[in-house]
N, C-alpha and C positions, 0 to 999 in steps of 0.2 A: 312361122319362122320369124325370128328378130331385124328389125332393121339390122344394118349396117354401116357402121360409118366409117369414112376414111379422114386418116392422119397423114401428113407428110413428113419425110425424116425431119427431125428438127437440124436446123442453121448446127447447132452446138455440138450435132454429133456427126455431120458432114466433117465439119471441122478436125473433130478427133480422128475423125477417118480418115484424112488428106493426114493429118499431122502422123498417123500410126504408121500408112504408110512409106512417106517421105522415112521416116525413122526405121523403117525394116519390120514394123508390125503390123502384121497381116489382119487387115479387118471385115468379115464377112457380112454384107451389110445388104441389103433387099434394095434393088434399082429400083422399086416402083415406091409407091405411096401404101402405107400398112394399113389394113382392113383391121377394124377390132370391132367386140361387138356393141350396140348402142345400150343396151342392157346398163352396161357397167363404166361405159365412160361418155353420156351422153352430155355431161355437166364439163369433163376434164378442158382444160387447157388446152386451145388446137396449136397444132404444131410438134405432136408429140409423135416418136415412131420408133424405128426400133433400132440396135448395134448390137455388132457381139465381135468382141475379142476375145480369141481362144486363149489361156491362159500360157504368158513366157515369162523370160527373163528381161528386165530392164534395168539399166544402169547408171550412170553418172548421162552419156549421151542424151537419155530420156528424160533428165530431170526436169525441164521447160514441157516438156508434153504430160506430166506428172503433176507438175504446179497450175498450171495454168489451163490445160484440156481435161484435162480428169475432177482434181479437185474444185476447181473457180469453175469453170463450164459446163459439170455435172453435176457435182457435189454441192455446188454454193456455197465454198468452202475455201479456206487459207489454207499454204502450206510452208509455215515459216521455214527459212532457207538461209545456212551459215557455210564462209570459205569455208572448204576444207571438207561438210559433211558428205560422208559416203552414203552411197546409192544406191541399195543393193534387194531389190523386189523382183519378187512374182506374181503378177496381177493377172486378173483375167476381167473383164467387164462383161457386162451383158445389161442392155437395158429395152425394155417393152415396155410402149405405152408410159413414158416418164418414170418407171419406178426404176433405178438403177441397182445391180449386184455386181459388187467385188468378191471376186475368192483372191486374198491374197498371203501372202508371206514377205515382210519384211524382215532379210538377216541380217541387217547393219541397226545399232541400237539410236535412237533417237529422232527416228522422221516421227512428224508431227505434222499433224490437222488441230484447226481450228477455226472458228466464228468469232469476227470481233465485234466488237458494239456498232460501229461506223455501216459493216456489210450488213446486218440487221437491219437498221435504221436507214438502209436505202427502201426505195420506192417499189425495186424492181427485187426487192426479195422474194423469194419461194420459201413458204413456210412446209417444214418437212419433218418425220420424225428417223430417227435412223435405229436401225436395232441388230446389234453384232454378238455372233456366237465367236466365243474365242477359243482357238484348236491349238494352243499353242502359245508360250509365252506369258507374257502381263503389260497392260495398258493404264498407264494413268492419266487419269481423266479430272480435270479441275475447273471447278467452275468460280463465281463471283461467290458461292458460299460453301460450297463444299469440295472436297476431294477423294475420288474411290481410286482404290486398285481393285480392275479387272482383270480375272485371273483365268489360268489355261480350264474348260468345264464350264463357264461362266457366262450368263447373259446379259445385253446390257441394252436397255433403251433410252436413246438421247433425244431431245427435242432441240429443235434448230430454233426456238424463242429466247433461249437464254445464251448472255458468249460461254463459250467453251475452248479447254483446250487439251485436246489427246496426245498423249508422248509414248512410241511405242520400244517395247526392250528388245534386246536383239531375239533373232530365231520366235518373233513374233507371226500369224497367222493366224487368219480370222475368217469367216463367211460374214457379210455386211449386206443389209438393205435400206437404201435409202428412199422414203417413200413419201410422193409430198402429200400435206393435208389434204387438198383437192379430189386426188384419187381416192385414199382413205372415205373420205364424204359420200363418193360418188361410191364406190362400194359398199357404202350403207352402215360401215362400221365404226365407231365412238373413237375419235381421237383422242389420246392420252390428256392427261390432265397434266402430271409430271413433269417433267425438266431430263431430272438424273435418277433411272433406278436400275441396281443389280439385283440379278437372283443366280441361284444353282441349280441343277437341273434334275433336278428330286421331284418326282408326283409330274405336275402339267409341267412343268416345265423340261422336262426329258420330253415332253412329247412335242412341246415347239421348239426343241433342238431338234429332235429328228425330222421334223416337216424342214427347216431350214436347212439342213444335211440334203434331203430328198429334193428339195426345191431346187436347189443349186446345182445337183448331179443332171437334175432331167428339164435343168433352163434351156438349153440349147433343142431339145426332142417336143418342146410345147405347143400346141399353136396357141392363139390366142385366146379363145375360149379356156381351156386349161390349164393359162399361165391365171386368169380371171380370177376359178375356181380353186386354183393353188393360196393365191395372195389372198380369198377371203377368209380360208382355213387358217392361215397366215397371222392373219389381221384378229381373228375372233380368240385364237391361241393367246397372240402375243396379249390382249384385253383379260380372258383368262390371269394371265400367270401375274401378270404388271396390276392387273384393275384391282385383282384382291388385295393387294398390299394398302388399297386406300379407304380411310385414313389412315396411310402409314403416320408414326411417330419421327423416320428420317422427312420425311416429305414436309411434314406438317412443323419441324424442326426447321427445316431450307427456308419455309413460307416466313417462319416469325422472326428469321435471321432479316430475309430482306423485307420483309413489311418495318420491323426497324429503322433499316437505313432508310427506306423510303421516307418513315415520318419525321426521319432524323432532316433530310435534304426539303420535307415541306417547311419543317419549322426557320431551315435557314433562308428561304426563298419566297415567306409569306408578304414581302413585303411588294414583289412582281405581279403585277395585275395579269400578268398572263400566263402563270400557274395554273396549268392544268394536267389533266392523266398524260394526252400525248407530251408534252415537253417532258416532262416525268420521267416516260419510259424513256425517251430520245437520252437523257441525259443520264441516267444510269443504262443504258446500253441493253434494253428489254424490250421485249413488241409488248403494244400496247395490251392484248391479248392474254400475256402471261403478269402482268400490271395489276388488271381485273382479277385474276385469279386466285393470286395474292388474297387478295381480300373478300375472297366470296364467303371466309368463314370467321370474318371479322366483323364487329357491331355494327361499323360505319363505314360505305362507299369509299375510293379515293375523292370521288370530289367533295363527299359530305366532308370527308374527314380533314380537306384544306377547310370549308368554312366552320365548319367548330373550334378549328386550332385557330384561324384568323379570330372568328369573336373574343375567344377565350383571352387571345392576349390581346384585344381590344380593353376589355371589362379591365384588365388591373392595368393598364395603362390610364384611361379614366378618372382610376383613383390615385397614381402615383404619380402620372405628370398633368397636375392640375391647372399649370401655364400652358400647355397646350390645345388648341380647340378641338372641338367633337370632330368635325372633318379633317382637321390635322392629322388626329390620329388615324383615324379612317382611312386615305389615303396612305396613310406610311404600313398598313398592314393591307396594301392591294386592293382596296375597293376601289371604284369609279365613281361612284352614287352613292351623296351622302341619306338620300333619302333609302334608299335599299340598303345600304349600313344601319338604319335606324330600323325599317320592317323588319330586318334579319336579326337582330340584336334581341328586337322586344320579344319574336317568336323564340327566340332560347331560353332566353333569362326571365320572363311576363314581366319586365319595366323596359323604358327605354333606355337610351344614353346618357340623356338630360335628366332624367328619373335619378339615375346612378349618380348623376355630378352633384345633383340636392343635396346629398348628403346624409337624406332618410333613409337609404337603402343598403348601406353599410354594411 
């Protein structure tokens, strides 16, 4: 027989819990500490346990338990909020073990989820992927480089590394899971590469629609062992339908969009000695994580690829501004060290600085 471990409800869904009910939603939630087994979450994040709200009606009243308990406290998520907009959902939550499911319908057009660069780029982020069968409606989805319409039939897997932002149409409804890296890991199965990809539900992908379909009707009937067993058919499905598409041509397309700006934003910042991959991502609003990825099927590193651009426009400064000194210019393109400007110089070019300044080497 497998160990056992125990989790305790986590802080964040105590919360939704006090908050559902104060607001008239009934939340059936386990008074004790949830037992799961060690097998499959021996790795996960302690603190994690279980909730379930049966799915109702929420409204304008709800919208602070929507914004703020659901999306920020579950979701790790925004939910941009304007006077005036109407409120008009059917939600049901369920969450085991950290993975969270919504089955929801939104009838009023316009609620919107999102990840901004800033909640990323916190400390205390949870990195997640999320993956929505859509029953209904269309969702558009915009990122820093692309934009789909997700449509009624339609599958969609997001990754929480990149900002995002969803806008849903009215008589919207979806089945959604949100699931973080860690449990992925700890379940033994390959977390996406991806960002943003759609498909339809033709071949494998009808059949993790229908595991998703099943998953969600018999959340509630699971214990834990077979929500386990659920989520890794889940997991190998969703790798299935999503993994083949790569090398997609949309994917590898979004890569050389922002592999672009990124070298666009080295070239204007080569002169910062503290250029590096984190400030990088920090500043275009991407974990470091999806930064790397970027360029796993590019010549040069991101850090190679600040010190190639650094020498490079060392060498025709050299020659153009010949009133300035070898370390003058060294410094103004971010070195510290005129002697490591000069080893790194000679290893790209076989001469050095001073070689260059001769005037032999022209």
């Amino acid at each position: 027989m497998r160990k056992r471990a125990v989790f305790v409800l986590p802080t964040r869904a105590r919360r939704l819990a006090f908050a559902c009910n104060c607001s008239g939603v009934h939340a059936d939630l386990s008074e004790s500490a949830i037992s799961v087994t060690r097998g499959s979450c021996e790795n996960l994040p302690r603190g994690m346990g279980e909730l379930m709200i049966p799915r109702r009606s929420f409204d304008e009243r709800h919208v602070d338990l929507w914004r703020e308990q659901i999306c920020d406290e579950l979701l790790d998520a925004e939910a941009p909020w304007s006077d005036g907009q109407r409120f008009d959902l059917e939600l049901g939550v369920t969450v085991v073990s950290g993975v969270v499911h919504l089955d929801m319908a939104s009838h009023a057009p316009g609620l919107t989820l999102a990840r901004s660069p800033e909640r990323i780029n916190r400390e205390s982020r949870r990195d997640a992927i999320g993956l929505t069968y859509v029953t209904a409606g269309e969702a558009e989805i915009a990122n820093a480089s692309s934009r789909h319409m997700v449509r009624t039939g339609e599958l969609c897997l997001l990754s929480s590394e990149e900002p995002f932002e969803k806008t849903l149409s009215a008589d919207y409804a979806e089945l959604f899971f949100y699931v973080p890296v860690p449990i992925i890991r700890a379940l033994g199965r390959p977390v996406p590469n991806q960002t943003m990809l759609v498909s339809n539900c033709r071949g494998l992908g009808g059949v993790l629609r229908d595991a998703l379909i099943s998953l969600s009707k018999s959340s509630a009937d699971l214990d834990h062992a077979d929500w386990d067993a659920g989520l890794r058919a889940m997991l190998a499905l969703t790798a299935g339908v999503f993994g083949r598409t790569e090398p997609s041509t949309v994917e590898h397309g979004v890569r050389d969009v922002w592999r672009k700006k990124i070298v666009r934003y080295i070239d204007e910042h080569l002169g910062d000695s503290t250029l590096a991959p984190p400030a990088i991502a920090a500043a275009l609003g991407i974990s470091l994580r999806y930064l790397h990825l970027i360029f796993t099927d590019a010549e040069l590193s991101v850090a190679a690829t600040i010190l190639v651009r650094r020498l490079d426009r060392c060498r025709v400064a050299l020659v153009d501004q010949p009133a300035r000194s070898i370390s003058e210019i060294a410094y103004a393109h971010g070195f510290n060290d005129a002697a490591h400007f000069s080893r790194t110089f000679k290893a790209r070019f076989g001469f050095s600085p001073r070689e260059l300044r001769s005037g032999r080497l022209r």
